[in-house]
DOROVEX-359439 format. One record per residue (C-alpha): z, x, y; residue in three letters. Coordinates in steps of 0.25 Angstrom, whole numbers, plus 5000, padded with zeros to 4 digits. Layout:
BEGIN
ZXYAla/...
This chain:
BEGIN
494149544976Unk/495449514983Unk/494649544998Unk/493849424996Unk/495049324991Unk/495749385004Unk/494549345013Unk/494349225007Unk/495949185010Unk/495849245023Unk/494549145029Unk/495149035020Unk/496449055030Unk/495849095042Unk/494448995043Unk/494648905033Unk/493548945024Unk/493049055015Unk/491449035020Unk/490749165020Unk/491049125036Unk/492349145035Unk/492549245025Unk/491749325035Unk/492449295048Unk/493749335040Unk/493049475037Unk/493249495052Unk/494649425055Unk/495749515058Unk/496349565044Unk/495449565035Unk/494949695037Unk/496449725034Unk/496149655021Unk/495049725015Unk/495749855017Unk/496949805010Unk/496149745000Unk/495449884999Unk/496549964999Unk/497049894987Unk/495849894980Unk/496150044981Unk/497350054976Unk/496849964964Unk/495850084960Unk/496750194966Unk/495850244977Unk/497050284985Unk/496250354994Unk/495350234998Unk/496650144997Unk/497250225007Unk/495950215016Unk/495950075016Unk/497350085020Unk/497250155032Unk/496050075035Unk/497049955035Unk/497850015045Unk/496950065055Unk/496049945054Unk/496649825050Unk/497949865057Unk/498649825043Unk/499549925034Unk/499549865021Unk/500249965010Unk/499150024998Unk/500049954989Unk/500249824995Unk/499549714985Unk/499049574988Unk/498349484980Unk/497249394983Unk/497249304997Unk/497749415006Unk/497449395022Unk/497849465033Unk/497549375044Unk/497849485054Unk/498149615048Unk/498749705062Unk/500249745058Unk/500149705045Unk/501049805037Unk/501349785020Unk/501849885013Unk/501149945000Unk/502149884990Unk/502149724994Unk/501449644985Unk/500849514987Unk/500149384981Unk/498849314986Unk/498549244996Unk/499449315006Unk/499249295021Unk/499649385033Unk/499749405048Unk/500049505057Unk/500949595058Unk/501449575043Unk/502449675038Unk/502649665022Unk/503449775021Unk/504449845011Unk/506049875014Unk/506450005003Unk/505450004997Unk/505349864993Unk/504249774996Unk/504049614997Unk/503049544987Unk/502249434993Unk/501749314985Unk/500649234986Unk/500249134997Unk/501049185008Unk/500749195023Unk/501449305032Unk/501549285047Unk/501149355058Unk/502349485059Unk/503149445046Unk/503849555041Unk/504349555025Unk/504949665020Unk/505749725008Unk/505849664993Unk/505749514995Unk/504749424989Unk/503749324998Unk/503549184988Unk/502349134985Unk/501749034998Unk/502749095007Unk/502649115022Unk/503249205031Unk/503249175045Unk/502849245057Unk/503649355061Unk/504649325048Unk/505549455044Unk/505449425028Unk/506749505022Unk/507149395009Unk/506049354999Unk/505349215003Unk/505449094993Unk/503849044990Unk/503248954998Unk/504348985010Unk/504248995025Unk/504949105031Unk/505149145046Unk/506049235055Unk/506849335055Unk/507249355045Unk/506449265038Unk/506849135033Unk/506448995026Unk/505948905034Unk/505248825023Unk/504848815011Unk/503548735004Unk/503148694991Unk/502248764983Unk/501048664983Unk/501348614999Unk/500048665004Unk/500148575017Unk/501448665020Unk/500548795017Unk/499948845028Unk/499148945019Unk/498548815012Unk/498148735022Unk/496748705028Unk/496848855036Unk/495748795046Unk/496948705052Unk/497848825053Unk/498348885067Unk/497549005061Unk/496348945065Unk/496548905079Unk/495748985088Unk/494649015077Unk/
């Protein structure tokens, strides 16, 4: 089930291990409840229980402070390491292995939505919007207004965004989603 592949990335990330410890602890971290209702909700759309599809829904947004669209699809790997203010529109589409902060908007300008790859990480208050494409390994800054689509395995920041580097694909000392998460600034205080 893609829950547990989401939990599983989500202690990996957060404490460095996916123990029974760990995995339990991240059952009670801020956006994981977020999680399992998206991952529920899609698991209602799959068997077309549209009424308990948009149950879990709603349960997203009152609970877990998180409106994510009934059509929105992730694969595999997706956290929501806070989830308050997280918006995505129903029509976005994403890989695996996708991580988010708060206050995330992934939204749709006329009708057009972005598609996501896989291995990306989205910063606290990023807003991307309309038809553009995020590459695979990219990461988009805090605070970043995404408008253009970003290259794989590409920095962007600002407003609007904007290059600021760009890494080879097998670089995993300049991936921050690869390295040793127990020396990340994540971790500080924990």
């Amino acid at each position: 089930m893609l829950i547990f592949a989401d939990l599983k990335t989500k202690a990996q990330l957060c404490y460095a291990s996916t123990s029974w410890k760990a995995l339990l602890k991240t059952c009670v971290t801020d956006g994981t409840f977020a999680m399992f209702m998206y991952r529920l909700m899609q698991w209602s759309r799959r068997w077309r229980l549209v009424p308990l599809e948009m149950i879990f829904n709603k349960l997203n947004t009152i609970f877990g402070q998180c409106i994510i669209g009934r059509g929105a699809e992730f694969g595999a790997g997706f956290v929501l390491i806070h989830s308050q203010g997280v918006v995505i529109n129903g029509s976005v589409r994403g890989g695996s292995n996708i991580h988010l902060e708060h206050q995330v908007t992934i939204g749709a300008e006329g009708n057009l939505s972005p598609d996501l790859g896989s291995d990306i990480f989205i910063g606290a208050g990023a807003k991307i919007l309309g038809a553009i494409s995020i590459g695979d390994g990219a990461r988009i800054g805090a605070n970043a207004v995404v408008v253009n689509t970003v290259p794989p395995h590409t920095t962007v920041v600002g407003v609007p965004a904007r290059v600021v580097r760009t890494r080879q694909p097998d670089d995993a000392a300049a991936d921050p989603l690869k390295i040793d998460p127990s020396k990340s600034a994540i971790h500080k205080g924990n």
